[in-house]
KETOR-279282 format. One line per field, with one value per residue: residue number from 1; chain; residue in one letter; y, x, z of N, C-alpha, C in turn. Coordinates in nm, 4 decimals, m for minus. Atoms other than C-alpha are relative to their C-alpha. Last residue first. Layout:
N
lumfi: [NUM; ...] $
lolum: [A; ...] $
baza: [A; ...] $
n.v: [Y; ...] $
n.u: [X; ...] $
n.w: [Z; ...] $
ca.v: [Y; ...] $
ca.u: [X; ...] $
ca.w: [Z; ...] $
c.v: [Y; ...] $
c.u: [X; ...] $
c.w: [Z; ...] $
***
This chain:
181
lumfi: [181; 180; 179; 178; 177; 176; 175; 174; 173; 172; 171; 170; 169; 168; 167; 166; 165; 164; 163; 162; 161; 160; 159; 158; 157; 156; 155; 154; 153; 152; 151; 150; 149; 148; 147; 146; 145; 144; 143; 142; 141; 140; 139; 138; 137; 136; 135; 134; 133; 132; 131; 130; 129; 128; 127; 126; 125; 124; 123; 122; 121; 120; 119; 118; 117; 116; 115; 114; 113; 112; 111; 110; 109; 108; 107; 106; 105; 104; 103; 102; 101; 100; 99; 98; 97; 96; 95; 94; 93; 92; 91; 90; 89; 88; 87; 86; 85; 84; 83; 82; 81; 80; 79; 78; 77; 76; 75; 74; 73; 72; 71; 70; 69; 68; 67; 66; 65; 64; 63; 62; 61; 60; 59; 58; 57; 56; 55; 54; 53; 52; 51; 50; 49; 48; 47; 46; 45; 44; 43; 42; 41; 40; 39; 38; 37; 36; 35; 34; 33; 32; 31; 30; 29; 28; 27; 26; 25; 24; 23; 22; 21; 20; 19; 18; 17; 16; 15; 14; 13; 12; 11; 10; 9; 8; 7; 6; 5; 4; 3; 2; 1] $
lolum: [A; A; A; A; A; A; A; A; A; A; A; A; A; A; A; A; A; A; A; A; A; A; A; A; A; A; A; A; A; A; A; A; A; A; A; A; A; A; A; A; A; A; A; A; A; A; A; A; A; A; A; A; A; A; A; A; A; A; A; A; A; A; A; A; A; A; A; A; A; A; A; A; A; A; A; A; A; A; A; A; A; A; A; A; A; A; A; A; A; A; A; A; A; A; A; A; A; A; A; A; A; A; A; A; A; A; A; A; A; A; A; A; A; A; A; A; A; A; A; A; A; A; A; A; A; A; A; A; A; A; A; A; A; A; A; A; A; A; A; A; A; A; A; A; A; A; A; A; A; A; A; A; A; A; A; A; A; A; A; A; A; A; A; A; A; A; A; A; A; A; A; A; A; A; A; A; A; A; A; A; A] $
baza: [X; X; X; X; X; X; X; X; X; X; X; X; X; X; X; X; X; X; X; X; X; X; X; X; X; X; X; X; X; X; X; X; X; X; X; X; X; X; X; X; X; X; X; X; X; X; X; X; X; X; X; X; X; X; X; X; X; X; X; X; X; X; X; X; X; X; X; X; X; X; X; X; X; X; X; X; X; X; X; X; X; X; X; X; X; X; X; X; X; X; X; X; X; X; X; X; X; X; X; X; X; X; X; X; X; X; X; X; X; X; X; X; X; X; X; X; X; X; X; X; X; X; X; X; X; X; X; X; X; X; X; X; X; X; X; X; X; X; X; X; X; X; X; X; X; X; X; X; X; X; X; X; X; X; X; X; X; X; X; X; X; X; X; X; X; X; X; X; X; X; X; X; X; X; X; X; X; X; X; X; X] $
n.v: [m0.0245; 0.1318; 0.1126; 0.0101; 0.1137; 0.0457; 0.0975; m0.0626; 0.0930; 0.0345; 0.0401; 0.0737; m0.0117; 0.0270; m0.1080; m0.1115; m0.0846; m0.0256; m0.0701; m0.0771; m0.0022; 0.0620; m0.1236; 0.0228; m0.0604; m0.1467; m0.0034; m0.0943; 0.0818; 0.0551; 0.0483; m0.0244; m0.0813; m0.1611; 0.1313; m0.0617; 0.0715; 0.0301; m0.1385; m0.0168; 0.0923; 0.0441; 0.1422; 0.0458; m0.0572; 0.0856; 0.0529; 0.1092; 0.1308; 0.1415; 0.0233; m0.0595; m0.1379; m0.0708; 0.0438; m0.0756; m0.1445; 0.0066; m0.0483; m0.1550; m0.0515; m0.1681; m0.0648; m0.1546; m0.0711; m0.1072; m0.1286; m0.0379; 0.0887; 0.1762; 0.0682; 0.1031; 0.1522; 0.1547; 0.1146; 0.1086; 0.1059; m0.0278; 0.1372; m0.0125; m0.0829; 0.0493; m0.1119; m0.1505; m0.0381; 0.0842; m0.0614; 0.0049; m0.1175; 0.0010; m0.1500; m0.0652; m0.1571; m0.1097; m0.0214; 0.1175; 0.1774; 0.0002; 0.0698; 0.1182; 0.1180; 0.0757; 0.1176; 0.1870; 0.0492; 0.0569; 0.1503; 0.1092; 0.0203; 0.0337; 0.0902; 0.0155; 0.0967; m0.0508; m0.0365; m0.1769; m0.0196; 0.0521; m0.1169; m0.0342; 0.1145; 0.0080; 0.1465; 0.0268; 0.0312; 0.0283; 0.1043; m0.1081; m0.0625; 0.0008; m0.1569; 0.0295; m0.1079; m0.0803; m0.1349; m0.1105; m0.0141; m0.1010; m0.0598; m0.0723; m0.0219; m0.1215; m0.1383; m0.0842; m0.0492; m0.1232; m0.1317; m0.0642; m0.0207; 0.1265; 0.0398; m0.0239; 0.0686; m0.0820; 0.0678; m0.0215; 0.1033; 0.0912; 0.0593; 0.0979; 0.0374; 0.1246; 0.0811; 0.1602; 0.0077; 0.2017; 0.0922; m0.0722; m0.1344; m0.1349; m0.0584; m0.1107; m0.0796; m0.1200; m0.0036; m0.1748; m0.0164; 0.0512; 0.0279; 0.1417; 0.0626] $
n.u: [0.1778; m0.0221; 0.0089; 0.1568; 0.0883; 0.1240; 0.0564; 0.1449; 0.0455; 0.1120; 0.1588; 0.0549; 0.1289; 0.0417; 0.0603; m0.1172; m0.0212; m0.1397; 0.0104; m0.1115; m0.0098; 0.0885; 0.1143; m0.0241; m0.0954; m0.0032; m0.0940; m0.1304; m0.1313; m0.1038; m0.1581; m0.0017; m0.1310; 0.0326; 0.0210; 0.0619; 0.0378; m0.1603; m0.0332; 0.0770; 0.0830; m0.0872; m0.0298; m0.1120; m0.0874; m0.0769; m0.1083; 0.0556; m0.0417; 0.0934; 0.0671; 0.0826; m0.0289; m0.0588; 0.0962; 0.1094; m0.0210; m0.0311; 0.1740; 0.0304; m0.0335; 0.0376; m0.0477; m0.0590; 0.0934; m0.0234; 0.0271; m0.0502; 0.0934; 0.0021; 0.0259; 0.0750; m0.0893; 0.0631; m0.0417; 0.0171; m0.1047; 0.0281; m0.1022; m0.1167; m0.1311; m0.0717; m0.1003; 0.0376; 0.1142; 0.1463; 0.1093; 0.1382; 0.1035; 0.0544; 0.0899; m0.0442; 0.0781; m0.0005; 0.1654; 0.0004; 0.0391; m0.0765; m0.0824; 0.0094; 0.0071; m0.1129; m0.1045; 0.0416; m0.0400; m0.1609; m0.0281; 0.0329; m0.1258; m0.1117; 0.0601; 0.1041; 0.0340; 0.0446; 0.1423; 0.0015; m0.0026; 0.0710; 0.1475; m0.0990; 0.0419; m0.0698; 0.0008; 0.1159; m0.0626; m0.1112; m0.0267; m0.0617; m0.1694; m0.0387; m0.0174; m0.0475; 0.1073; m0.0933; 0.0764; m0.0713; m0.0090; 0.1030; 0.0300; m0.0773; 0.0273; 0.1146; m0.0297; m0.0660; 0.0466; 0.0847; m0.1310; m0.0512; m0.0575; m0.0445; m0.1255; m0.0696; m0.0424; m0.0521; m0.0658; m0.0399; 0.0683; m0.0253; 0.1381; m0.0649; 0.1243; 0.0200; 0.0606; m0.0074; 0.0963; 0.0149; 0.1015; 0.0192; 0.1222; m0.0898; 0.0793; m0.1065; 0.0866; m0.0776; 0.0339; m0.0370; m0.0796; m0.1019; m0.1086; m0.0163; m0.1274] $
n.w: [m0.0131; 0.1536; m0.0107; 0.0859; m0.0316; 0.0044; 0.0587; m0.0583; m0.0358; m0.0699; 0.0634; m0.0681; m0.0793; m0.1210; m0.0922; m0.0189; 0.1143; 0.0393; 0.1222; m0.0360; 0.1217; 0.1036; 0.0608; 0.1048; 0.0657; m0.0375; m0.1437; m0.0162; m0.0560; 0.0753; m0.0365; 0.1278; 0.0436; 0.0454; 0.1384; 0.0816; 0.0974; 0.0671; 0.0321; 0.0929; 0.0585; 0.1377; 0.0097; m0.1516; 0.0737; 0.0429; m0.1134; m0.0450; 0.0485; m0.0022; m0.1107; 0.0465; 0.0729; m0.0389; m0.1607; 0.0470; 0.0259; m0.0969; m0.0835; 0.0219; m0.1561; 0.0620; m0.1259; 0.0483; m0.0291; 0.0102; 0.1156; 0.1447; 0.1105; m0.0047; m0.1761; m0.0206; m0.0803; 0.0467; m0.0177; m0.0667; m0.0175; m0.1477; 0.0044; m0.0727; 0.0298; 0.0935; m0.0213; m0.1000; 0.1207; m0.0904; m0.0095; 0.1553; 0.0164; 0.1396; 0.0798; 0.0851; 0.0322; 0.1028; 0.0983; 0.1446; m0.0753; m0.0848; 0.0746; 0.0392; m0.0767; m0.0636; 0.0988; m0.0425; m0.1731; 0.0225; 0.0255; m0.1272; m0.1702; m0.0207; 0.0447; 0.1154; 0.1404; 0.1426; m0.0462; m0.0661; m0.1190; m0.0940; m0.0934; m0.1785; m0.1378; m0.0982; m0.0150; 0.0247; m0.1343; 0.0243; 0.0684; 0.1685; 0.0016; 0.0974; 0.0815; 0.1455; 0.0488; 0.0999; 0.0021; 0.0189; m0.1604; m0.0395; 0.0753; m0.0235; m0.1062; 0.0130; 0.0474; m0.0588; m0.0964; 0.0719; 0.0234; m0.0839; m0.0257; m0.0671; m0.0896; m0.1027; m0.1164; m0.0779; m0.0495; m0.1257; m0.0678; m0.1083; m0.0759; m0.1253; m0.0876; m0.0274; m0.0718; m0.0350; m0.1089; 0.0054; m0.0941; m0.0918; m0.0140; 0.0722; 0.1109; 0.0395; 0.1076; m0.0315; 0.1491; 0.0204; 0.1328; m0.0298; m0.0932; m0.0796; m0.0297] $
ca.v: [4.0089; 4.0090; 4.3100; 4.5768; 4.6411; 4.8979; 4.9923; 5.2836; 5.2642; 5.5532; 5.5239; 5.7448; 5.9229; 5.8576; 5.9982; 5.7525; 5.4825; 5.1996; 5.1586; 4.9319; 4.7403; 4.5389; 4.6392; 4.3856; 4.4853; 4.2687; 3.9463; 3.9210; 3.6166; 3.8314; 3.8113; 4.0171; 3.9765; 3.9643; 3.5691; 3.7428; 3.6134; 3.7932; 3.9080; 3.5413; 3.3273; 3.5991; 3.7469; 4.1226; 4.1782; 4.0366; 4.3080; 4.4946; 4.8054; 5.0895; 5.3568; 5.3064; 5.3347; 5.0064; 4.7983; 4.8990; 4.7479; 4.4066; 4.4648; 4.5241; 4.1736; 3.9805; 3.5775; 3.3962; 2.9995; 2.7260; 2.4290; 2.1745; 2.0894; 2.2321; 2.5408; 2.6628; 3.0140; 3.3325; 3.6515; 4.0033; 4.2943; 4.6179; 4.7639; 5.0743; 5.1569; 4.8887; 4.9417; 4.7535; 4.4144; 4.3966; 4.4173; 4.2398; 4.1434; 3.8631; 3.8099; 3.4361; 3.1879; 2.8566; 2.8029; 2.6972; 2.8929; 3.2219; 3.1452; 3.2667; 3.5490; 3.6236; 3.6296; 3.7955; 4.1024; 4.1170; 4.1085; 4.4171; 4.6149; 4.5712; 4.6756; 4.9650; 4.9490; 5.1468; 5.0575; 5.1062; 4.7249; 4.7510; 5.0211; 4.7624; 4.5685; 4.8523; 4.7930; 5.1946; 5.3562; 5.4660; 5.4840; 5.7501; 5.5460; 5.5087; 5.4261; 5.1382; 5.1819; 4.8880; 4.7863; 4.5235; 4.2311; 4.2344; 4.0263; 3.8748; 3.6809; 3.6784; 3.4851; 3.2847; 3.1716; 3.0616; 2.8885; 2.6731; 2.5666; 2.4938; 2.8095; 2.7787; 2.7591; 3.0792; 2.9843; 3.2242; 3.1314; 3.3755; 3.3859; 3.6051; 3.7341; 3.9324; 4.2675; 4.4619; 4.8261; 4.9663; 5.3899; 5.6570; 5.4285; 5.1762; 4.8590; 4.5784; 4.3206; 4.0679; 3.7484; 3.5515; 3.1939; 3.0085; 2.9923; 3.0318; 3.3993] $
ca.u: [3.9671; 4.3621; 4.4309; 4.6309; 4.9456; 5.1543; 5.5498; 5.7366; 6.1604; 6.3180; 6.6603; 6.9676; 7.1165; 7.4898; 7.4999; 7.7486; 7.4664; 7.4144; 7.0324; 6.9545; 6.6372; 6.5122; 6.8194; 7.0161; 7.0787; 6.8341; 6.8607; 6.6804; 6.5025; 6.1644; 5.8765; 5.5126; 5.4425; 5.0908; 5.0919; 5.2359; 5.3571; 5.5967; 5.2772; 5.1408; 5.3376; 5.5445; 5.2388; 5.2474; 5.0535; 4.8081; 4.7047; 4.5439; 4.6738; 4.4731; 4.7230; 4.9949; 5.3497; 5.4058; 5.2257; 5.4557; 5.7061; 5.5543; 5.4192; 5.8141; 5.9805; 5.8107; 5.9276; 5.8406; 5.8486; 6.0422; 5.9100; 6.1462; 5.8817; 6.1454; 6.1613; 6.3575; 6.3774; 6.2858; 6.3263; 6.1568; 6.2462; 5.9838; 6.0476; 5.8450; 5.6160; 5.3317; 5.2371; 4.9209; 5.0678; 5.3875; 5.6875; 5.9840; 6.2984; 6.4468; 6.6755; 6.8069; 6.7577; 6.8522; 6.8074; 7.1521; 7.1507; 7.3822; 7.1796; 6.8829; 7.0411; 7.1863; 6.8632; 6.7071; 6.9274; 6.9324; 6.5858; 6.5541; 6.8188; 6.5781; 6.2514; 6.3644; 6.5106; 6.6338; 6.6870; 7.0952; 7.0472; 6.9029; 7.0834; 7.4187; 7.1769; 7.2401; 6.9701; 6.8417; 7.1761; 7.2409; 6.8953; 6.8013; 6.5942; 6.2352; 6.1817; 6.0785; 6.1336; 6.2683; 6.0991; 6.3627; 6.0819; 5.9591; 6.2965; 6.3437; 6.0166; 6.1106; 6.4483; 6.2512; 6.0453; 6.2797; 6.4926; 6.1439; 6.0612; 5.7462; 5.6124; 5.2504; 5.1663; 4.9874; 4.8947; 4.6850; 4.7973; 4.9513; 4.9289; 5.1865; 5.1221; 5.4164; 5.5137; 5.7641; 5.7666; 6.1240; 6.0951; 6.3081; 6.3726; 6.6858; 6.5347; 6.7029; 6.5267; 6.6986; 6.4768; 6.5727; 6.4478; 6.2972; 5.9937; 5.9473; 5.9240] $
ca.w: [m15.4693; m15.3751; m15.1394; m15.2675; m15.0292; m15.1344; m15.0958; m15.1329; m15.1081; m15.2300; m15.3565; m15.2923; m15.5451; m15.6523; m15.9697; m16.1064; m16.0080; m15.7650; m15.5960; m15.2757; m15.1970; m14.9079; m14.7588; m14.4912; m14.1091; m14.0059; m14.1935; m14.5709; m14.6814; m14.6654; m14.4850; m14.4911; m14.1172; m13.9467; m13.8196; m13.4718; m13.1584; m12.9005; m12.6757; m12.6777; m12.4415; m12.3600; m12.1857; m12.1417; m12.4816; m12.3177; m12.1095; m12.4312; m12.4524; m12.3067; m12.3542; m12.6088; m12.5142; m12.3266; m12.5003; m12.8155; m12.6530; m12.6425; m12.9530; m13.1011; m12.9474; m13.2720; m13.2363; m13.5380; m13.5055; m13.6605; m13.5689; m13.4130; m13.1095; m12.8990; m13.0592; m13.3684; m13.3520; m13.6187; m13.4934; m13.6413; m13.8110; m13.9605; m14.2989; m14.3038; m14.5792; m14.5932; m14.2306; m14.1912; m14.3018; m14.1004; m14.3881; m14.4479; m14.2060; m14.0693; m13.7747; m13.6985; m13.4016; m13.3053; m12.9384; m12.8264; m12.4870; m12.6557; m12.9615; m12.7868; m12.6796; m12.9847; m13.1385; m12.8752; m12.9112; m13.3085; m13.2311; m12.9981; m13.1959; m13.4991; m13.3908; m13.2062; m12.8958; m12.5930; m12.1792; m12.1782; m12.2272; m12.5376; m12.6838; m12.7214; m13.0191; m13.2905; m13.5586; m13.6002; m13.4918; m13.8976; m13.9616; m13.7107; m13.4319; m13.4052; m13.0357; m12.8156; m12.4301; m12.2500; m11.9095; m11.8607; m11.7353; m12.1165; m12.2131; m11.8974; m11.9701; m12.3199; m12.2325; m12.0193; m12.2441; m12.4579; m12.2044; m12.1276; m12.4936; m12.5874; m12.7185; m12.8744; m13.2129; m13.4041; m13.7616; m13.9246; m14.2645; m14.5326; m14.9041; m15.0563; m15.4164; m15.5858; m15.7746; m15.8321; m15.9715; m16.0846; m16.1463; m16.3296; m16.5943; m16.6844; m16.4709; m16.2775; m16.0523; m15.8469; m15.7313; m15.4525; m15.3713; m15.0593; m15.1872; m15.5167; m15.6827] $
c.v: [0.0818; 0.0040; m0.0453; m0.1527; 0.0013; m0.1062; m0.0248; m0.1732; m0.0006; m0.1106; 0.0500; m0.0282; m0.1400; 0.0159; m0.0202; 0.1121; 0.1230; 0.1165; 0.0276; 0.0059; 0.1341; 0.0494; m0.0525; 0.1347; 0.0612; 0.0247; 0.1484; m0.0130; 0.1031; m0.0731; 0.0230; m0.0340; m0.0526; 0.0556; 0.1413; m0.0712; 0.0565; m0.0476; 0.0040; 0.1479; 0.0634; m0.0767; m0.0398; m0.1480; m0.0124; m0.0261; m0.1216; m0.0843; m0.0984; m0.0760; m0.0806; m0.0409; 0.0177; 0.1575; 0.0895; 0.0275; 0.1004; 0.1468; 0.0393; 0.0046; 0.1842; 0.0693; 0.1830; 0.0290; 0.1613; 0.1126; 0.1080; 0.0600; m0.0172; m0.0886; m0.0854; m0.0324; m0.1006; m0.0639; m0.0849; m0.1212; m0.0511; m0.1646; m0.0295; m0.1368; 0.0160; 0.0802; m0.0561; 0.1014; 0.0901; 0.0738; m0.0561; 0.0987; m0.0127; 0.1572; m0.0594; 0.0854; 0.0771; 0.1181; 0.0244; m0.0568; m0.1012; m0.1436; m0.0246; m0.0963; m0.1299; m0.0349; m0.0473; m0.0612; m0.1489; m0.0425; m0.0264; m0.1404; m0.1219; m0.0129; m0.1075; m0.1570; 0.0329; m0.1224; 0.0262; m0.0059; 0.1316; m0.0046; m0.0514; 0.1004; 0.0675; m0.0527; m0.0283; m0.2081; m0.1126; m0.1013; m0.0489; m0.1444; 0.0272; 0.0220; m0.0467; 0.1260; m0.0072; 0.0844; 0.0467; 0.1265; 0.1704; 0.0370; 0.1617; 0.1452; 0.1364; 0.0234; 0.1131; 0.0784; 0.1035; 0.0841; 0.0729; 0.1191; 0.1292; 0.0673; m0.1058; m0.0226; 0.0433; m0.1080; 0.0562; m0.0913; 0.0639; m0.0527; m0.0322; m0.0455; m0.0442; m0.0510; m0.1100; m0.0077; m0.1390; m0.0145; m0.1633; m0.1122; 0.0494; 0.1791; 0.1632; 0.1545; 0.1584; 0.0581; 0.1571; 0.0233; 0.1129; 0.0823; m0.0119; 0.0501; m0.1167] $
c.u: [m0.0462; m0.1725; m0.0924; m0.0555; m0.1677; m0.0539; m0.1652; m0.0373; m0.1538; m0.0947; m0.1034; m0.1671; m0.0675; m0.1089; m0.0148; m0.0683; 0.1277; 0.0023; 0.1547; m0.0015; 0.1228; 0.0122; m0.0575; m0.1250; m0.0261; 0.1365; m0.0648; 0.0084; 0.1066; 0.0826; 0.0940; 0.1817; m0.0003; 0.1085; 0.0049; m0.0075; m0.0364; m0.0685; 0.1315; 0.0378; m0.0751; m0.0370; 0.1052; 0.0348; 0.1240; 0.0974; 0.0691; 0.1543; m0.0166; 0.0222; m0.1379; m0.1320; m0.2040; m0.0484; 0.0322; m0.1020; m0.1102; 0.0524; 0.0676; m0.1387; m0.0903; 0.0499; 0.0138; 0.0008; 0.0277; m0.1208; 0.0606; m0.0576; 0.1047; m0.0675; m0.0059; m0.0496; m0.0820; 0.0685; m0.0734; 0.0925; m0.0796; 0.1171; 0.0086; 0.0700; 0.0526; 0.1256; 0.1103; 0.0665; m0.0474; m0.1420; m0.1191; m0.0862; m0.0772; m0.0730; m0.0232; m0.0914; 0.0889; m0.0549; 0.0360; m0.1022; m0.0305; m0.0671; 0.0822; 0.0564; m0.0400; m0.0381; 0.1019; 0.0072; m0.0551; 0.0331; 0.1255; m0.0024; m0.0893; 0.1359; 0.1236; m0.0175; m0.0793; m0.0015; m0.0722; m0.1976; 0.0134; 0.0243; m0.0344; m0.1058; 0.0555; m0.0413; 0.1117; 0.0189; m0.1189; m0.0226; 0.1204; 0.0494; 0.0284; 0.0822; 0.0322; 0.0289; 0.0176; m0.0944; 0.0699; m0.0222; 0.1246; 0.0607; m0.1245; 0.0054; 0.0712; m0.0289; m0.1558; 0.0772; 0.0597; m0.1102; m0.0456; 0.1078; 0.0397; 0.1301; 0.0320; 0.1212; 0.0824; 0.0382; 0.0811; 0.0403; 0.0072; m0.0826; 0.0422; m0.1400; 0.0708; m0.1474; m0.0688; m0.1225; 0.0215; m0.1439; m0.0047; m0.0501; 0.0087; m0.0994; 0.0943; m0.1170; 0.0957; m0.0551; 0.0600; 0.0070; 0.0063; 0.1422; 0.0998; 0.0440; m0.0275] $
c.w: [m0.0206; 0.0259; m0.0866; 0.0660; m0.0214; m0.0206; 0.0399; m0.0221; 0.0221; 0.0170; 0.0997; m0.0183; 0.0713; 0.1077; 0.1067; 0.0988; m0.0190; m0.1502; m0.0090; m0.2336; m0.0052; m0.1503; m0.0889; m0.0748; m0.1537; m0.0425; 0.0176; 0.1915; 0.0608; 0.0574; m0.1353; m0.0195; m0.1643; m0.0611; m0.1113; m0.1230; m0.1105; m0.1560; m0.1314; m0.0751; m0.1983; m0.0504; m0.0715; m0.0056; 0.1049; m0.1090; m0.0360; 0.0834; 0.0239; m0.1039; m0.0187; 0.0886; m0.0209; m0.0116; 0.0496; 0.0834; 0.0077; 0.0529; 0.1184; 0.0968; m0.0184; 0.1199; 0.0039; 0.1410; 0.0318; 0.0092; m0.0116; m0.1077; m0.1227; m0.0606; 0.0204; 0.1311; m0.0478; 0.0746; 0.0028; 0.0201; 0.1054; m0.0032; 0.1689; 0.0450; 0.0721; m0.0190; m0.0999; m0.0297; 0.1202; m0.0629; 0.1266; 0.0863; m0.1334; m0.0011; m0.1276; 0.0331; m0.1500; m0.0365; m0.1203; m0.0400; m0.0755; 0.0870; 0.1171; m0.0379; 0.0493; 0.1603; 0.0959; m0.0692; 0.0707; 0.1812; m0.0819; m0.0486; 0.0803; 0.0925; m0.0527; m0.0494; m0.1053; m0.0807; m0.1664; m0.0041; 0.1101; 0.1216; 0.0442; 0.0234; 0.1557; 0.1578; 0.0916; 0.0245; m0.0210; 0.1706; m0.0018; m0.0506; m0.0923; m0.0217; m0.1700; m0.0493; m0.1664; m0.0273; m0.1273; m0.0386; m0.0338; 0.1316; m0.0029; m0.1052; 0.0557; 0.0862; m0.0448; m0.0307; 0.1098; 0.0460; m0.0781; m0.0021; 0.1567; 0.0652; 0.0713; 0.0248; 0.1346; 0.1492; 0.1281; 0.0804; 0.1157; 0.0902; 0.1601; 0.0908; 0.1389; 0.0748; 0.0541; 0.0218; m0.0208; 0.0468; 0.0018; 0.1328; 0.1325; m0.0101; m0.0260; m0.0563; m0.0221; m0.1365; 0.0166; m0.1327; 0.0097; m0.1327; 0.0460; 0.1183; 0.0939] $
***
């Protein structure tokens, strides 16, 4: 599928399988932007604690300041507060290569350069939790960064794949990452 394009896949069997190439670049420009900074600054400074939340509480932004986040609450949270100082920002979600079966969310801003650049609030977290974590994972400079995501056009919130039938069973979602070569 093109860049930039959405592709909707049907099928009348037990099973759909997709699948695409995605070439990505380690590309890992620095932060320009002062107010962005300092929202990550503030961002790590709130000691949050990450968790896996039940799927219904799992992108609810008002945990963060009670101290909670998963991967989605914490960038629906620095979205809007990015937006709140007229950083653009959006959620996205897709995949972080490694961990082909759990749909992980990230923010996208423009920064002062006018690149659009990813913005990951989970390491940072994650630091947190797992003992001898590298100390630069504390940096917002670098702890926020990642070239390690598997993107879609979808928002947090949105479902990488949703199923409609009289029977009303709920899909399962598996996905594998073969690499090319």
């Amino acid at each position: 599928v093109p860049a930039g394009t959405a592709a909707t896949a049907r099928a009348a069997g037990p099973a759909l399988t997709l699948s695409a190439v995605l070439r990505t670049v380690g590309d890992c420009p620095p932060l320009r932007s002062p107010r962005l900074r300092a929202i990550l600054r503030e961002f790590i400074g709130a000691e949050l604690r990450w968790l896996r939340l039940p799927e219904a509480m799992r992108d609810d932004e008002s945990l963060v300041p009670r101290g909670f986040a998963s991967c989605g609450a914490a960038s629906r949270y620095i979205a809007r507060l990015c937006r709140e100082e007229g950083i653009p920002a959006t959620t996205r979600i897709g995949w972080l290569v490694g961990l082909p079966d759990l749909v992980h969310a990230w923010v996208e801003v423009v920064d002062d350069d006018g690149a659009t650049k990813v913005i990951d609030p989970t390491f940072v977290l994650l630091a947190e939790v797992i003992p001898g974590a590298n100390p630069m994972l504390r940096d917002p400079g670098i702890a926020f960064r990642t070239n390690r995501l598997i993107p879609t056009a979808l928002g947090v919130g949105a479902d990488v794949a949703s199923h409609t039938c009289a029977a009303g069973h709920v899909p399962r979602v598996t996905t594998t990452l073969d690499p090319l070569g």
